[in-house]
C-alpha positions as CSV (number, residue, x, y, z in Angstrom):
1,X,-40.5,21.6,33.1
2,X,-39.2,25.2,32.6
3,X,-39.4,26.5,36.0
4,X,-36.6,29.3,36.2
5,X,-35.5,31.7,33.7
6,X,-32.5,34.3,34.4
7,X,-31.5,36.8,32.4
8,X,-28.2,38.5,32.0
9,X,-28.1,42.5,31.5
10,X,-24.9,44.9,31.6
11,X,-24.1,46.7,35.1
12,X,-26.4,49.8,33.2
13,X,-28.4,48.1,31.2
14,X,-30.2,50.8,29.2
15,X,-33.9,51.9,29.7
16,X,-35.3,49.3,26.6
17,X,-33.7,46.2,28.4
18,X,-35.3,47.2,31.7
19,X,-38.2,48.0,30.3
20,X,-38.3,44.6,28.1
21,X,-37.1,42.4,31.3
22,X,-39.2,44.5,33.8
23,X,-43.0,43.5,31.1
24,X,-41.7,40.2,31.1
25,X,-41.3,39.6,35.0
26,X,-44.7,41.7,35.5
27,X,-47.0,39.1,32.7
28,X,-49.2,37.3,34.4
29,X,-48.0,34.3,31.5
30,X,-44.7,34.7,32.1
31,X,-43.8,35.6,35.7
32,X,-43.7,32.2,36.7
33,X,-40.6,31.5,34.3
34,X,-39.6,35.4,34.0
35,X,-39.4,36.0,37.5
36,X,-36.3,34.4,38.1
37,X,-32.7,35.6,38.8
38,X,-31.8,39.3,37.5
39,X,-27.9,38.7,37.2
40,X,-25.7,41.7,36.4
41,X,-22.6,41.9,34.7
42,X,-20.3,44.2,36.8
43,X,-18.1,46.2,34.3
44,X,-15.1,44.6,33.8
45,X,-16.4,41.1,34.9
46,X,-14.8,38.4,32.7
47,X,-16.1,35.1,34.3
48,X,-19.6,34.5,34.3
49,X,-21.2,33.3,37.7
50,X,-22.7,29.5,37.5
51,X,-26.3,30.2,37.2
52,X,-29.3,27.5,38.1
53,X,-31.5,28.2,35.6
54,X,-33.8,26.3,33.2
55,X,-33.0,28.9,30.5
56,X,-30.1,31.8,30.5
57,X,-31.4,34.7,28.4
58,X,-28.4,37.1,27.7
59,X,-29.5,41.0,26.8
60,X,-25.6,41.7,26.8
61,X,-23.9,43.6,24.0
62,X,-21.9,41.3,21.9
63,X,-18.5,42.8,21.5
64,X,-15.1,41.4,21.9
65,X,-14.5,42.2,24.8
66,X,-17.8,40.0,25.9
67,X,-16.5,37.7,24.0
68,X,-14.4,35.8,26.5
69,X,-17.5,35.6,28.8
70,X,-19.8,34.6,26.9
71,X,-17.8,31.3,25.3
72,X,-16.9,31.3,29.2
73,X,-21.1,31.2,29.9
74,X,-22.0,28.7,27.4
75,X,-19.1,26.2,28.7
76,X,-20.8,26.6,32.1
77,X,-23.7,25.9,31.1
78,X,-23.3,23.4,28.4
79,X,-27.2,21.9,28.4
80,X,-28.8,24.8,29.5
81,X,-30.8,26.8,26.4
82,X,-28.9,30.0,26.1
83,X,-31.2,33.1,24.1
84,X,-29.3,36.0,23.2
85,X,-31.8,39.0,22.2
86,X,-30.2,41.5,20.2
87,X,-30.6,45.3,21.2
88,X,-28.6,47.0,18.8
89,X,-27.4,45.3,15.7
90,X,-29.0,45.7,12.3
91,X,-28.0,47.4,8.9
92,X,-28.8,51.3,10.5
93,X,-26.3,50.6,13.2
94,X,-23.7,48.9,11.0
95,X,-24.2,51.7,8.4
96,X,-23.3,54.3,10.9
97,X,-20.7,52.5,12.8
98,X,-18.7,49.6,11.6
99,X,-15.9,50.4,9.1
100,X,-14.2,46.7,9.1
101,X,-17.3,44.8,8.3
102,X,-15.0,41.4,7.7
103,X,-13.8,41.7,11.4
104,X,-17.6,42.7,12.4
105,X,-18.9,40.1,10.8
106,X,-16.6,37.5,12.3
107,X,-17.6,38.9,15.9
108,X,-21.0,38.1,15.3
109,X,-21.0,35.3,13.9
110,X,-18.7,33.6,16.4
111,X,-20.6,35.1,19.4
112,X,-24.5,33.9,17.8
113,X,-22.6,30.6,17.3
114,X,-22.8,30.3,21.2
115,X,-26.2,30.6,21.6
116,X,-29.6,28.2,21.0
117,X,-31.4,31.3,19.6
118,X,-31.8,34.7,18.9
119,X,-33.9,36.6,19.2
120,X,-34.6,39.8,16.7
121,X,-36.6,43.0,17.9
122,X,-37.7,43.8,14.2
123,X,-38.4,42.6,11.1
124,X,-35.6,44.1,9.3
125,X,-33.2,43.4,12.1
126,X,-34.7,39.4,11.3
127,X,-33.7,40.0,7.8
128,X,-30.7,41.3,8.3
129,X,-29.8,38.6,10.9
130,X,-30.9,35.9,7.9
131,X,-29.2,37.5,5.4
132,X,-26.1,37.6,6.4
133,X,-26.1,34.1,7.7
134,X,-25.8,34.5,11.2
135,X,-27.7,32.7,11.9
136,X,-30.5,30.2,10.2
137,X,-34.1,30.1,10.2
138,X,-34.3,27.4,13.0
139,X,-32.6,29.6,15.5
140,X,-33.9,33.4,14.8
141,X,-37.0,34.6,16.3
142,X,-38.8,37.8,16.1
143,X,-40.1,39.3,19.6
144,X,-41.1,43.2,18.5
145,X,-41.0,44.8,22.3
146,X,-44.1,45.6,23.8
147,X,-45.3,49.1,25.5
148,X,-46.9,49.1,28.6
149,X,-50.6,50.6,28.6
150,X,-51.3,54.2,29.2
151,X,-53.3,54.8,32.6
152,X,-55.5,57.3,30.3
153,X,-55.4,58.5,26.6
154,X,-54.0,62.1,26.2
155,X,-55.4,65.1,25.3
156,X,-54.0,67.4,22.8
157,X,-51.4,69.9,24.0
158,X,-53.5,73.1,24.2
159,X,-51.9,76.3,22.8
160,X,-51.5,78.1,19.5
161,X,-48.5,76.5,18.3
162,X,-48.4,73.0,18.1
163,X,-45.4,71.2,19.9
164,X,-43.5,68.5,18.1
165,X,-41.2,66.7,20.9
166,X,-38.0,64.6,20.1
167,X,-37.0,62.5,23.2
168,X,-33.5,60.5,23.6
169,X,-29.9,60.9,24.5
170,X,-28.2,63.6,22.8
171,X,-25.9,61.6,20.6
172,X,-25.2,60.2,16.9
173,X,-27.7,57.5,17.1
174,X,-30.9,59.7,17.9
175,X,-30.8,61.6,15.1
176,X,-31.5,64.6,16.6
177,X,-28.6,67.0,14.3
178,X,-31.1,66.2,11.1
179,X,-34.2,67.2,12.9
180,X,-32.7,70.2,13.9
181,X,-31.2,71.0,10.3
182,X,-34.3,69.9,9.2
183,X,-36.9,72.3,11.6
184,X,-34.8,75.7,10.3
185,X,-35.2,75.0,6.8
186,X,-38.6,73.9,7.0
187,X,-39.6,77.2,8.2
188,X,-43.2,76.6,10.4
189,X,-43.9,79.4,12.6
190,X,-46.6,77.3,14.0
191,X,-44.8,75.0,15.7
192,X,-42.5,74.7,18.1
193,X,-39.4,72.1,18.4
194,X,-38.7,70.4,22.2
195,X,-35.6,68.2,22.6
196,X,-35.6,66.2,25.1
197,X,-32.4,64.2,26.7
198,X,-29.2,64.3,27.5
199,X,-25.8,63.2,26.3
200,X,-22.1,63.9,25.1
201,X,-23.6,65.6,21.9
202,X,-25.6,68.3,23.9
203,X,-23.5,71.7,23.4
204,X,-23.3,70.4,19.4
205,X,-26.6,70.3,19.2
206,X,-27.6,73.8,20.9
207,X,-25.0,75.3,18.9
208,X,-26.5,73.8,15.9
209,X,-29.6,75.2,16.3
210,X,-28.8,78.9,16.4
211,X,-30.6,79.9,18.9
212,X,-33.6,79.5,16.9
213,X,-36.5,81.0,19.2
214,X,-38.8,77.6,18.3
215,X,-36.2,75.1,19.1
216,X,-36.6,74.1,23.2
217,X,-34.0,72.0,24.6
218,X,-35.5,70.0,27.7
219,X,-34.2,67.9,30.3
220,X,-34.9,63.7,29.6
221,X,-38.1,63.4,31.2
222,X,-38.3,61.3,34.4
223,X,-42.1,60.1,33.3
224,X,-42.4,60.5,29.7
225,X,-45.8,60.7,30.1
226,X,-45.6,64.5,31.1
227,X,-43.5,65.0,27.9
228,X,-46.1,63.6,25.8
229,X,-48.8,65.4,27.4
230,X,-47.4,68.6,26.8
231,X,-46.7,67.9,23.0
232,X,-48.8,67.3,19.9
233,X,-46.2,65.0,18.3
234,X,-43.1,62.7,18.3
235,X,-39.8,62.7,16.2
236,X,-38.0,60.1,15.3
237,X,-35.3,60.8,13.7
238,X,-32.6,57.8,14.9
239,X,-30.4,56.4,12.7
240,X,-30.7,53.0,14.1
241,X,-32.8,52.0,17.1
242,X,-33.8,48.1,17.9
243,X,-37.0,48.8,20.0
244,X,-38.6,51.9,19.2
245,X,-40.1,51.8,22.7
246,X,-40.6,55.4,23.1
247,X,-42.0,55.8,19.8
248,X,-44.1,52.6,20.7
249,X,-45.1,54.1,24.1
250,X,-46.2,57.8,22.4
251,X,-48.4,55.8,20.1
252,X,-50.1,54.0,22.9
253,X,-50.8,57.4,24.8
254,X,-52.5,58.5,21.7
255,X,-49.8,60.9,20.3
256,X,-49.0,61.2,16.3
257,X,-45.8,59.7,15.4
258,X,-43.4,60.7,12.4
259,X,-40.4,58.8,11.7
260,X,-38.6,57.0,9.1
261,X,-38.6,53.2,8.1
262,X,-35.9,52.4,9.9
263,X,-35.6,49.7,12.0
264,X,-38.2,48.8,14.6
265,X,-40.1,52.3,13.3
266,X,-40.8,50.2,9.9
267,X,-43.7,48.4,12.5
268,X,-44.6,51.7,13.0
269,X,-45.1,53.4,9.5
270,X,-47.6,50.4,9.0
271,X,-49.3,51.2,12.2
272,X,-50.5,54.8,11.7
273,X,-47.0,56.4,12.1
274,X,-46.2,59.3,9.8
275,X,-43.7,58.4,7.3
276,X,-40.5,60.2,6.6
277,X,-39.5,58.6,3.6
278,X,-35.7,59.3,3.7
279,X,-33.9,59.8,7.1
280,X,-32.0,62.6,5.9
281,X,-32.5,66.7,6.6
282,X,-34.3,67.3,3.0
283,X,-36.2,64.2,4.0
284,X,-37.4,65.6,7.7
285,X,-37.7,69.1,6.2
286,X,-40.2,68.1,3.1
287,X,-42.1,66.1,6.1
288,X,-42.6,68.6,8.4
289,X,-43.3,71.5,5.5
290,X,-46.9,69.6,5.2
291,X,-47.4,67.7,8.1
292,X,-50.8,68.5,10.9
293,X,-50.3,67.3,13.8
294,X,-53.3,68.3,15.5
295,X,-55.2,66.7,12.0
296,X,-53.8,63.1,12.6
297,X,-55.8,60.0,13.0
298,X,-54.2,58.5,16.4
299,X,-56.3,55.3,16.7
300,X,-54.2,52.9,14.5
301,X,-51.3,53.8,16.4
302,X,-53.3,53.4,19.5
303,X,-54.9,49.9,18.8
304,X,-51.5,49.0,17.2
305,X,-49.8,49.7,21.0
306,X,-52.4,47.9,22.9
307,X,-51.9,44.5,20.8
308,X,-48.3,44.4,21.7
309,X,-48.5,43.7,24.9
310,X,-50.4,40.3,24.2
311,X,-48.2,39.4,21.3
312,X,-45.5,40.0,23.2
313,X,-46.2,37.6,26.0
314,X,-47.6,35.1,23.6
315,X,-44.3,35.0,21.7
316,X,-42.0,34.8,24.6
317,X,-44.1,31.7,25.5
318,X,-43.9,29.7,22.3
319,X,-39.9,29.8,22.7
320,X,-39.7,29.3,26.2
321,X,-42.6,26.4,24.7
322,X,-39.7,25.2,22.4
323,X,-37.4,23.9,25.8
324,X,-40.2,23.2,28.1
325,X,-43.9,22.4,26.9
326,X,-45.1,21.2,30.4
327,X,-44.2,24.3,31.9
328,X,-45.5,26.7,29.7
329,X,-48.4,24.8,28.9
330,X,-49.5,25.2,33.1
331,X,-48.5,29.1,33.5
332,X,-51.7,28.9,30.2
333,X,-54.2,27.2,32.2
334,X,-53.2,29.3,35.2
335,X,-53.5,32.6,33.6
């Protein structure tokens, strides 16, 4: 019987990881196995602590560095299941990233070697997993991530010009240096561009956008829920990102979402999301040229939002399921 279930983060984690363990611990189907021991991995740790735990799931970043630990974790625990759930990996981040792919790929696949299974946020990042061996059918999974339910649906922003918010940290990886080349060319002087976040890239990016009097550059938003309030629309404009939580999380709240198909944001074009069909500047700018906001059917998006929550649950439970039927099988009845 599966009766405790830790789960191994970084010493800063990232908001998707505490977001993912934090729905987890609060499910009324999984707290009794979810609940268990948060165990941090101080920076610069090397030896992993002995954990009593019916399950280890790692959210740590594979590297080289956590190399050492985590062949160091899996000889610990040599019977325990260990899930690794990958947060980054996939073809956007290797096609922005890695330029020694043989040396890449021999870090993965020695480090997914160690583990019982993994576990993919996204279809493509499945695919991508498959294809390239990784690992094999038996031991991938796909969990998409799951937003937590809006108290209330939103309201559009009122004003005259519509607001099209981007939210993230101001690096490579969000994207945000084609939405900006992309907003100048298109040319709208009805709407207004608001970047939220913060980030090494910061001075770049308002330097990039010319002091354009419709580009807004915001602080990150402590409840993102007042960012979305006060906008008509999201950007996304990453160049890789695993969860697409905030995307996920603007859909729920009943705000229009444009993005690419890239990613977790491939769920999300199927759901109602706005497509950008190519992640690049002419691709943003020939998408914002004839996009509506205020025009948009939100309630695919919406009813796509509110069904993740339950999938989410209900998948965690058929692989904890896989290494402790009993268990799971009771937190059911009880819930």
């Amino acid at each position: 019987m599966i009766q405790a279930v830790s789960h191994l983060v970084a010493d800063e984690p990232g908001e998707g990881i505490e977001a993912m363990v934090g729905q987890m611990r609060a499910s009324p189907l999984l707290a009794p196995f979810a609940s268990g021991r948060l165990v941090r991995q101080e920076r610069g740790q090397m030896e992993p602590p002995r954990l009593q735990a019916d399950i280890i799931v790692s959210h740590l970043p594979v590297s080289w560095r956590n190399l050492a630990y985590l062949t160091a974790l899996r000889a610990l625990h040599p019977a325990t299941p260990l899930i690794h759930v990958e947060h980054l990996f996939g073809d956007g981040y290797v096609a922005g990233t890695i330029d020694n792919r043989d040396r890449f790929d021999a870090l993965v696949g020695a480090s997914y070697a160690l583990f019982d299974m993994i576990v993919a946020l996204n279809a493509p990042q499945e695919r991508w997993i498959l294809r390239h061996r990784f690992a094999g059918l038996d031991r991938v999974v796909l969990i998409e991530p799951s937003a937590p339910p809006p108290a209330a649906a939103l309201g559009r922003a009122p004003g005259n010009a519509a607001v099209l918010a981007a939210i993230g940290r101001f690096d490579r990886a969000s994207g945000f240096d084609i939405l900006i080349d992309a907003f100048i060319a298109a040319d709208r002087d009805d709407l207004t561009l608001r970047l939220h976040g913060e980030g090494p890239r910061h001075s770049e990016l308002v330097a990039r956008a010319r002091g354009h009097e419709r580009i807004e550059f915001a602080d990150a938003p402590a409840d993102r829920r007042a960012a979305f309030a006060a906008a008509d629309g999201l950007a996304v404009p990453a160049r890789f990102d695993a969860s697409g939580l905030v995307a996920l999380e603007a859909l729920a709240a009943g705000l229009p979402v444009l993005t690419a198909p890239i990613d977790a944001s491939a769920a999300l074009v199927r759901a109602g999301a706005l497509v950008v069909p190519e992640n690049s500047s002419r691709g943003w700018r020939e998408a914002l040229a004839r996009c509506d906001l205020r025009t948009v059917d939100i309630e695919g998006g919406r009813r796509h939002a509110e069904q993740t929550e339950a999938r989410f649950a209900e998948a965690w439970c058929a692989l904890i399921d896989r290494f402790g039927r009993d268990g799971i099988q009771d937190a059911k009845s009880a819930a």
